[in-house]
Backbone bond lengths (Angstrom), bond angles and torsions (degrees), N, CA, C in turn:
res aa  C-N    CA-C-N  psi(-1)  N-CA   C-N-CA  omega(-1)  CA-C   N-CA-C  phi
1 X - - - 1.440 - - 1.512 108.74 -
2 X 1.539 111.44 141.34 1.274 116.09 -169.14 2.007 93.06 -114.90
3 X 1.132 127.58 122.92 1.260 116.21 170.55 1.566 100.19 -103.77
4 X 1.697 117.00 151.89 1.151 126.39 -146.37 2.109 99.58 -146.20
5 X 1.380 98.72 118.73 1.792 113.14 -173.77 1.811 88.29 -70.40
6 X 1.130 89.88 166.21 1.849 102.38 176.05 1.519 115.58 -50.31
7 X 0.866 125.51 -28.96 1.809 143.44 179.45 1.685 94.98 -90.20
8 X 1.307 139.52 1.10 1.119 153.07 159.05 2.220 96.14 62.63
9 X 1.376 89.43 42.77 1.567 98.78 156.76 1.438 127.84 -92.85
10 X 1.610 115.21 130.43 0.970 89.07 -155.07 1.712 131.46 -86.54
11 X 1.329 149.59 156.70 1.397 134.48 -176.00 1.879 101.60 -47.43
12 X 1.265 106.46 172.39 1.427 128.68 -178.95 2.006 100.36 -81.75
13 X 1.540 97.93 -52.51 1.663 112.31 -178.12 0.952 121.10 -116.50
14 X 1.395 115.82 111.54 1.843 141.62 168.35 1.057 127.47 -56.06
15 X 1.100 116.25 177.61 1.625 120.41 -163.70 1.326 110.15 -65.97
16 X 1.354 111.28 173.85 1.851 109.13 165.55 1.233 102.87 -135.29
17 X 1.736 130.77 116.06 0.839 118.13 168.71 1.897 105.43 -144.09
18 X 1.559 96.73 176.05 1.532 94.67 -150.43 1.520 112.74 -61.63
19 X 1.132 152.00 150.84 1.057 140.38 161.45 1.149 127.78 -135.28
20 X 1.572 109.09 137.01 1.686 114.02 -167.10 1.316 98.67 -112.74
21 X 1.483 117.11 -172.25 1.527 126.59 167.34 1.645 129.40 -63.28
22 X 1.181 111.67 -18.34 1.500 123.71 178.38 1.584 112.93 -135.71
23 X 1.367 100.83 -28.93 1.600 111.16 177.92 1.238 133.35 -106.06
24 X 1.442 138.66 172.74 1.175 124.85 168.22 1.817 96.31 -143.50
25 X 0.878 110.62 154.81 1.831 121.99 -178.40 1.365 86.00 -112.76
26 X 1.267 107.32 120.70 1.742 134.60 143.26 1.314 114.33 -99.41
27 X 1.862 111.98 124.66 1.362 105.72 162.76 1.591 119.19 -131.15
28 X 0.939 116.81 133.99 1.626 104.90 -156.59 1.115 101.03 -79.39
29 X 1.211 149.10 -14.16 1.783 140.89 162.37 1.596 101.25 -43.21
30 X 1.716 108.55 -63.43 1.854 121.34 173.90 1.713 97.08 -32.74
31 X 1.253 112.03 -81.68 1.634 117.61 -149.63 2.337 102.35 -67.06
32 X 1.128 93.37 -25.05 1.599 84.57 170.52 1.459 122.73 -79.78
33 X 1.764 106.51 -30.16 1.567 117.55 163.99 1.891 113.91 -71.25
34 X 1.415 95.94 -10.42 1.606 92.64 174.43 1.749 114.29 -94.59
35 X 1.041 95.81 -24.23 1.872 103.50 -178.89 1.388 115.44 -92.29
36 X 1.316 114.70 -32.94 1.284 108.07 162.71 2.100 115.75 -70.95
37 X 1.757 110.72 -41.52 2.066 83.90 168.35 1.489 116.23 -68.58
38 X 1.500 102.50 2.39 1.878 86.00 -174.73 1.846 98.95 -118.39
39 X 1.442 111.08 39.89 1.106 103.95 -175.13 1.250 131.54 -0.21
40 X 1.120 95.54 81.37 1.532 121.90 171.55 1.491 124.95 -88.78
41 X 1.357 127.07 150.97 1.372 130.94 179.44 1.070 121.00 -118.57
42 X 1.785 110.05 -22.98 1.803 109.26 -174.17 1.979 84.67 -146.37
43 X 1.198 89.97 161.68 2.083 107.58 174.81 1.493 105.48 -135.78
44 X 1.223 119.77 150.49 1.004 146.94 167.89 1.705 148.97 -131.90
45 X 1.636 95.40 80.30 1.549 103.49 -165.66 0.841 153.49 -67.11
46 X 1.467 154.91 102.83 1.489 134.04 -123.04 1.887 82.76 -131.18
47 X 1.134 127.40 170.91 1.608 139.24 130.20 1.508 91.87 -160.65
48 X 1.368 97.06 177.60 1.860 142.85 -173.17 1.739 113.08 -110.38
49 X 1.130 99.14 133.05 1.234 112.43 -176.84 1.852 95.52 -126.12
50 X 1.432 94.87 104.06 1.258 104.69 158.74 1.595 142.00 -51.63
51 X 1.010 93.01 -26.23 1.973 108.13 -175.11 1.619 97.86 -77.06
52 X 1.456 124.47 -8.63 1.483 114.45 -169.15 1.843 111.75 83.78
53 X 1.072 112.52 -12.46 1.581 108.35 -173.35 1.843 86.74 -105.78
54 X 1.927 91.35 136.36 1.318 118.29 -166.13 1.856 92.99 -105.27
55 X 0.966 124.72 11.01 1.568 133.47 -177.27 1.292 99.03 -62.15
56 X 1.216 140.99 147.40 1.734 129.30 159.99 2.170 95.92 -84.50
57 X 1.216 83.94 136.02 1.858 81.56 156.26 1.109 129.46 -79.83
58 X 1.149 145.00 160.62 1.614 151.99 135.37 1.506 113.96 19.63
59 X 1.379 109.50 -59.21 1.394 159.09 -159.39 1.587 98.57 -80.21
60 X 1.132 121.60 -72.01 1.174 125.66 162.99 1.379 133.26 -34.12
61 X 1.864 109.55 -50.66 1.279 100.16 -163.54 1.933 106.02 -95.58
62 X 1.627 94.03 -1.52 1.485 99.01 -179.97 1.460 114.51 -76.04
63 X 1.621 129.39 -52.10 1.219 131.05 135.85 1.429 132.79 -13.75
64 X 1.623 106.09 -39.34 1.722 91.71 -152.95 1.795 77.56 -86.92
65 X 1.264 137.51 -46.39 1.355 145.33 165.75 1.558 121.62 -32.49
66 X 1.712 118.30 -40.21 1.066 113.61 161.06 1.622 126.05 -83.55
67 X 0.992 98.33 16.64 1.966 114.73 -174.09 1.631 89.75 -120.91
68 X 0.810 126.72 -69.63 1.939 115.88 162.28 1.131 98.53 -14.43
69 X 1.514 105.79 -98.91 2.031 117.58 -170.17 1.513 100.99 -37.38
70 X 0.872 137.75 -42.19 1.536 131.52 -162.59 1.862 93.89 -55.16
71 X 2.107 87.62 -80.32 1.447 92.92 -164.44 1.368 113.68 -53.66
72 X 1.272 135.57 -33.38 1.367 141.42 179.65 2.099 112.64 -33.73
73 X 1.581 100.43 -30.25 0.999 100.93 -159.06 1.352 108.16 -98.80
74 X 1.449 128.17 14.01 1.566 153.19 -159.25 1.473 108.30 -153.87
75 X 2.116 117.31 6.25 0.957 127.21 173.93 1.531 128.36 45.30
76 X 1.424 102.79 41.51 1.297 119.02 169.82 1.727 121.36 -113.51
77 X 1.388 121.58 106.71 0.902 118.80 -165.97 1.559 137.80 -84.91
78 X 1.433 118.45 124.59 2.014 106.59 179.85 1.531 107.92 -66.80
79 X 1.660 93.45 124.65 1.391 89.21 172.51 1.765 108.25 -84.99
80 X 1.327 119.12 -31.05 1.684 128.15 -171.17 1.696 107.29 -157.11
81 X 1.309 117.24 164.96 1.359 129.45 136.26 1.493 117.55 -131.86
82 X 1.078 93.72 115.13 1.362 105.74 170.80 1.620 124.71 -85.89
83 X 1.422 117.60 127.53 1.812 126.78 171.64 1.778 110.82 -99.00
84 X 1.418 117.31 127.63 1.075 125.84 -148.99 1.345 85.74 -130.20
85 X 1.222 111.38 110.90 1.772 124.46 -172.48 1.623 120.42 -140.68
86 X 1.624 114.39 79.16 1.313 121.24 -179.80 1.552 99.42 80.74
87 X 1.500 118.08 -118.80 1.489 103.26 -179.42 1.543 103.73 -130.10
88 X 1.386 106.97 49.14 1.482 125.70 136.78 1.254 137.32 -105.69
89 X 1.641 112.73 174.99 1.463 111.43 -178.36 1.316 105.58 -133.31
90 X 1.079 145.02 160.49 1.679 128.69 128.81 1.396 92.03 -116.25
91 X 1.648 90.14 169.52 1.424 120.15 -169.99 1.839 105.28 -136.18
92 X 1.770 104.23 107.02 1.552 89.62 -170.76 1.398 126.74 -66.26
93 X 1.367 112.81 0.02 1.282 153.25 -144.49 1.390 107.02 -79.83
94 X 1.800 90.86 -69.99 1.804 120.88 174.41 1.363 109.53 -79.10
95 X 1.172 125.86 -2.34 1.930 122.10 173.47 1.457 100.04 -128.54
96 X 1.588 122.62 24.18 1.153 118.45 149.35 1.863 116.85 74.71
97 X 0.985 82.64 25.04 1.640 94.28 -165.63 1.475 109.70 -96.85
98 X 1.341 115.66 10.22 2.131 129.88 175.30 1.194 113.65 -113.99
């Protein structure tokens, strides 16, 4: 996670979230309690997809939607999430998926 000042620069210190060997736990209570001490205005979500496929899952786009509604409501806005798969990207951004 990239948190982003009104001029959408980005903070010095990133998110903290849990991390396992294949997984990562997102919880949007965590990332709205993180944007609001770093007064933040915009976020920017990135993860990795190991398998090489840059597709978002199921999983993905339900999350990245409940992290929208979250921050939306503390008026902090997603600018993207990006899936980083071998030497691809998507951008939910550019396929309209926010």
């Amino acid at each position: 996670m990239i948190f982003l000042d009104a001029q959408h620069r980005g903070h010095r210190r990133r998110g903290d979230v849990s991390r396992h060997a294949y997984a990562t736990s997102v919880y949007p209570r965590e990332v709205v309690k993180r944007a609001l001490a770093l007064n933040a205005a915009a976020v920017i979500f990135a993860h990795n997809h190991p398998s090489g496929v840059a597709e978002p899952s199921q999983s993905d786009r339900l999350l990245t939607d409940a992290l929208k509604q979250a921050l939306q409501l503390v008026d902090v806005r997603v600018l993207d999430h990006f899936i980083v798969a071998g030497a691809g990207c998507l951008s939910f951004a550019e396929k309209g998926m926010l």
